[in-house]
Structures are given as structure tokens and as C-alpha cells.
SEKOL-224750 format. One record per residue (C-alpha): y, x, z; residue in one letter. Coordinates in steps of 0.05 Angstrom, whole numbers, padded with zeros to 5 digits, always signed. Layout:
% SEKOL-224750
YXZA ...
% end
This chain:
% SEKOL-224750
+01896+02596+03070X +01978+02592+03055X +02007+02566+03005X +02080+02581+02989X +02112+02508+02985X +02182+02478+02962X +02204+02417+02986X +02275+02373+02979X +02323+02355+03034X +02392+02324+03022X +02389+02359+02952X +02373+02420+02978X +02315+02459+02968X +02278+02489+03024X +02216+02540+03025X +02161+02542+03062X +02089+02577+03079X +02040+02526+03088X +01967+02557+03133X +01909+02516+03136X +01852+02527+03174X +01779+02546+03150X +01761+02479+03194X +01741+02421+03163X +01814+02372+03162X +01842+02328+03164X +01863+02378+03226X +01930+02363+03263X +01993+02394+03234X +02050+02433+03270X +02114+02443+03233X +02148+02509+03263X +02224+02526+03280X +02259+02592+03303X +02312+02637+03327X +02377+02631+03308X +02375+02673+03244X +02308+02684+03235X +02265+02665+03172X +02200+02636+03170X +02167+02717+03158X +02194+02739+03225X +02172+02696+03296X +02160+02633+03269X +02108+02664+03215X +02073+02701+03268X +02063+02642+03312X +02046+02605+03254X +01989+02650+03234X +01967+02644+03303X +01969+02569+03310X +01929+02568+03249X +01874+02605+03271X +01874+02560+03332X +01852+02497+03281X +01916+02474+03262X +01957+02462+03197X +02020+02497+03213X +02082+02489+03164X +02147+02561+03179X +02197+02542+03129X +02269+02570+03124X +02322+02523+03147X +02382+02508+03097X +02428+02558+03095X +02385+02613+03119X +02326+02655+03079X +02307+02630+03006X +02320+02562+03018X +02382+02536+02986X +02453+02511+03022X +02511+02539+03033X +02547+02563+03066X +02499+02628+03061X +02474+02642+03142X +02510+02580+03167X +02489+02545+03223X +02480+02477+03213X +02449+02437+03274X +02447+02366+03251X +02424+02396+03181X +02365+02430+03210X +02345+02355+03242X +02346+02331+03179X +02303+02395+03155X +02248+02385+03209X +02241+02311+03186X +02229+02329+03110X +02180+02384+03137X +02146+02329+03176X +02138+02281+03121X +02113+02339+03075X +02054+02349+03124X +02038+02280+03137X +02044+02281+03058X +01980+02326+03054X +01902+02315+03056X +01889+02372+03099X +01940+02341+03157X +01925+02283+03204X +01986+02245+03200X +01982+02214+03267X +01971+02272+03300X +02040+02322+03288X +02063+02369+03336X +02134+02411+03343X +02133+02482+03364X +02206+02514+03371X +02209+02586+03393X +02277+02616+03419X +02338+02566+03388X +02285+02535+03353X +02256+02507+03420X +02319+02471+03429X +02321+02444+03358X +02242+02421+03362X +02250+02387+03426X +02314+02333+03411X +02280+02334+03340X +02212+02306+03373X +02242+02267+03424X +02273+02215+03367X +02223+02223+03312X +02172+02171+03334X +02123+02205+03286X +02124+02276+03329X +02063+02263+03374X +02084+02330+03424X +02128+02380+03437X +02129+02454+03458X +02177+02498+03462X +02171+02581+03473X +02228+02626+03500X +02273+02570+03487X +02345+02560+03482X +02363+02493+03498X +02441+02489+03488X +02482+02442+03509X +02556+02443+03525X +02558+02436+03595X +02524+02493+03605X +02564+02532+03555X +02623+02509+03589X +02605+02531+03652X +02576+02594+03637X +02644+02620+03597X +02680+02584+03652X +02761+02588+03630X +02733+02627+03568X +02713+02565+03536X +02772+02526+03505X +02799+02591+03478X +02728+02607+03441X +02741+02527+03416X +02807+02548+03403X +02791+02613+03357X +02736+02582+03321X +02779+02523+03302X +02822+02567+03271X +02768+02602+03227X +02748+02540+03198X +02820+02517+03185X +02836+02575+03148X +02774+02557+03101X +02793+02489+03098X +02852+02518+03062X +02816+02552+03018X +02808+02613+03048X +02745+02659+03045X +02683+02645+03095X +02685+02697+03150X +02616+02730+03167X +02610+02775+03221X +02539+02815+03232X +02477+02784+03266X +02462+02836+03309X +02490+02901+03317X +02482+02963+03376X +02552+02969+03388X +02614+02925+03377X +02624+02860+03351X +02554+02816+03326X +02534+02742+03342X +02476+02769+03384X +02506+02841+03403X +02471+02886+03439X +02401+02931+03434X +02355+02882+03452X +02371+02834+03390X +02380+02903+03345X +02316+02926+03369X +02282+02862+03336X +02327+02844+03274X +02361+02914+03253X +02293+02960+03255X +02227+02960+03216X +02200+02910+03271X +02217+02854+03254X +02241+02864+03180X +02235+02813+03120X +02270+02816+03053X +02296+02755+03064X +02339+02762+03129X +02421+02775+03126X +02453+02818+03176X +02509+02772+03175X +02524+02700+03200X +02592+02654+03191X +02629+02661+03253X +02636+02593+03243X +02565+02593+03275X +02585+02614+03335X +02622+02546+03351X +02562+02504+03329X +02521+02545+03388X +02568+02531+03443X +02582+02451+03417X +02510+02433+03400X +02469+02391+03458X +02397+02394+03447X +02381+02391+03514X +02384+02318+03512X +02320+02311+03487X +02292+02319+03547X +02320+02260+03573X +02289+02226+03518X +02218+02259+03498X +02169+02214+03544X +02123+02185+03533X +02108+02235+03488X +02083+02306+03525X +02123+02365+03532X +02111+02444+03548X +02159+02493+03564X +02136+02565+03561X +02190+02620+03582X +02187+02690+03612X +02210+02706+03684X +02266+02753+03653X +02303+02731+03601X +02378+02752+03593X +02384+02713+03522X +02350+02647+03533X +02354+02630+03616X +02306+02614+03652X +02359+02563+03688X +02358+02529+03615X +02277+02525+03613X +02270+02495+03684X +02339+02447+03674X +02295+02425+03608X +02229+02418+03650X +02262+02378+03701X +02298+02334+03652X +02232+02321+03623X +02194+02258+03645X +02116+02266+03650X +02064+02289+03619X +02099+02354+03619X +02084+02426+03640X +02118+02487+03644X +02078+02555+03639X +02119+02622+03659X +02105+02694+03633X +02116+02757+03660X +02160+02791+03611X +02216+02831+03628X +02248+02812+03555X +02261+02761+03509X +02243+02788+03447X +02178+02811+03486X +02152+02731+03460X +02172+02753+03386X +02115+02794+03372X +02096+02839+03434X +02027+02837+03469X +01991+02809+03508X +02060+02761+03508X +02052+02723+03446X +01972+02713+03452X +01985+02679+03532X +02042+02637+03488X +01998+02618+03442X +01940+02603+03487X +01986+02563+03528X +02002+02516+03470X +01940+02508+03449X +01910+02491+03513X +01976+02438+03517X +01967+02415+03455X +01886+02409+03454X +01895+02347+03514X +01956+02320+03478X +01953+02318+03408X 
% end
């Protein structure tokens, strides 16, 4: 069963899809976040479904900002906003009969792995953590990996939002595009987002640049340092040029037990979007995690 749901966040409004299982409940409940961009019919709906037929209450909502929940700026990334999303989503599902409130799990797939892990690590009410194709950001790494290139992307960006702050016009660049300039540019990203795969009527092709500097200043990898007691699984393909596998084992080692890390043979990263048998070894992983932890 899903049920479309609405639910209030620092006077926003945000939308969800609530799936419940044909089990009998209360069954444990999983509240879902996902790529940078996405909305909840793309990735994290799929997984969802998936979850759900695996015995668990699964909330995919659309962060602020992004989809048809409300905030503004429209396709904005807000990082400590979507903290503050992922605890209203929590306290919906512990709000509901079907849901075991003690027992609440976060999935994060892509930048949503980043997101779900420094989410569970300080909500004492997230019981476990996993975390697919993940991007856990942090600006060490982003430093290093622009290497001299970093000040002047601080720079740039800095100069974006003070031209707003002066009441100039929010500049949007596209979210994915085969050629030139995009947040994610390239053919892999356009192969997901700008074809009939992974299409929804509620996804932009556009994003503030203003994004781009919350992506390379954001540090959710220091949940890691913070999730135990509580149990953690990182599940990541070999290849992955989007989301590193540098950044899944840096997480894993961060990570104090119980913890596991499960790696996939795919040769890309949107390969754990939707492509087989990728996604169902994803989801068995976390459901074999999540069946001894939660």
C-alpha cells in the first residue's frame, strides 16, 4: 500500500509516498533520501518499493526546495535544511500505527548516503544506518581533490550569492547536460536524468549554482565519527567515477563497529539507480544488514 502524505517542516510543506507492507505492523520503518536532484519517483522510490516488499514501512519524500514540496529557492540545495527534513520524516513515521517507533532505520542512496549517515549518527531515535553508492562530502576531500582550484570555486560562488543578496535574480544552471556546462555534466548523469529512464514530472533540469558551493562546503562525513554504537553499512560499486570508492572506504574506516561494508561489481554509478541485478544485491545487502540490526 502507499499513501501520498504531506507533512510540515519549518513552515514548509513537504510530500511524501508512504509503502506499507502486506505484513502484519507495527513493522520497522525506513525513511529514504537521494541523489542530489532527484525526487522521491526516481532512486529513492524504487528502493523504496523494494524495501517495502522486504517487510518494511518505507517513507521517499521530496526534500525542500526540490519536487512538489514547497521552499525556495526552487532546486536549491540546502544541507542543514534537509537535516531538519529527515527529522520531521522521522517523527511522521514514529507518528503512525503501522511503524515501530523504536525500531527506525536511514537509507541514503548517492548524496543522500551522506545526508542519512550524519543525520543518524545525531538523531538518537535512528536505530541504523545504510548508505548505497554514497557520496559522503566533506571539505577536505573537496579541497584536495580540486587542489589550487578550490578557493577560486569559493571565490566565484561567493560572488553569485552576493549579487542576489543585492537583489539580483537567482542563477540556475542545468542539472545535467551531454555537453557543456551542468552541475553533474557529462553522459553518464544525462543518461539517467535527461532520457525516458529515469523521468518524473516533477524533476527540474536546472539547479542554483549556488548549489554547487553547498556540495564542496558541506561535511557529512563526520558522521562516521559519530554513528556507534548504532550499526552502519556501506554498499558501493568497484567503479564509480561520481561517488569514490576512496569516499566509501574513508566512511567505513571512520566508522566504529558494528559496521560492514559490501562492494558491487558495477562498472557505473548510476548502474545502483535502477539497473539489474545491481539494485536487487543493494537491496538484499540492506536487508540482510538491517534484519540483525534493527
Amino acid at each position: 500500500m502507499s499513501e501520498r502524505v504531506e507533512f510540515d517542516v519549518d513552515g514548509i510543506t513537504l510530500v511524501g509516498d508512504l509503502r506499507v507492507p502486506s505484513q502484519a505492523g507495527p513493522r520497522p520503518g525506513l525513511v529514504l533520501t537521494g541523489p542530489f536532484t532527484g525526487t522521491r519517483d526516481q532512486v529513492t522510490g524504487l528502493y523504496a518499493a523494494r524495501l517495502t516488499e522486504a517487510g518494511y514501512v518505507t517513507l521517499a519524500f521530496d526534500h525542500r526546495n526540490w519536487g512538489e514540496s514547497g521552499g525556495t529557492p526552487r532546486g536549491h540545495e540546502d544541507p542543514q535544511g534537509k537535516l531538519h527534513d529527515l527529522r520531521a520524516a522521522v517523527s511522521l513515521l514514529r507518528s503512525r500505527p503501522e511503524v515501530d517507533g523504536d525500531r527506525i532505520g536511514a537509507v541514503g542512496i548517492c548524496l543522500g548516503a551522506g545526508y542519512a549517515l550524519r543525520f543518524a549518527a545525531f538523531d538518537p531515535r535512528v536505530r541504523a544506518f545504510a548508505g548505497i553508492a554514497g557520496a559522503y562530502n566533506n571539505p577536505y576531500g573537496m579541497r584536495a581533490a580540486m587542489a589550487g582550484g578550490y578557493r577560486d570555486a569559493l571565490a566565484s560562488f561567493t560572488d553569485v550569492l552576493e549579487r542576489q543578496d543585492r537583489g539580483g535574480p537567482v542563477e540556475y544552471i542545468p542539472a545535467v547536460a551531454e555537453d557543456g556546462e551542468a552541475a553533474m555534466p557529462g553522459d553518464e548523469p544525462f543518461a539517467y536524468y535527461g532520457t525516458e529512464r529515469g523521468a518524473s514530472p516533477h524533476w527540474r533540469n536546472e539547479v542554483t549554482r549556488a548549489s554547487l558551493r553547498e556540495l564542496i562546503t558541506v561535511d557529512n562525513m563526520t558522521g562516521a565519527d559519530f554513528l556507534s554504537p548504532k550499526p552502519g553499512l556501506i554498499v558501493h560499486g568497484l567503479v564509480d567515477r561520481f561517488c569514490s570508492p576512496e569516499g566509501a572506504e574513508e566512511a567505513y574506516r571512520r566508522m566504529d563497529e558494528p559496521k560492514r561494508i559490501v562492494w558491487l561489481d558495477t562498472r557505473l554509478h548510476i548502474d545502483l539507480y535502477d539497473a539489474e541485478p545491481h539494485v536487487t544485491r543493494a537491496v538484499e545487502a540492506t536487508t540482510a544488514f538491517l534484519a540483525e540490526h534493527l
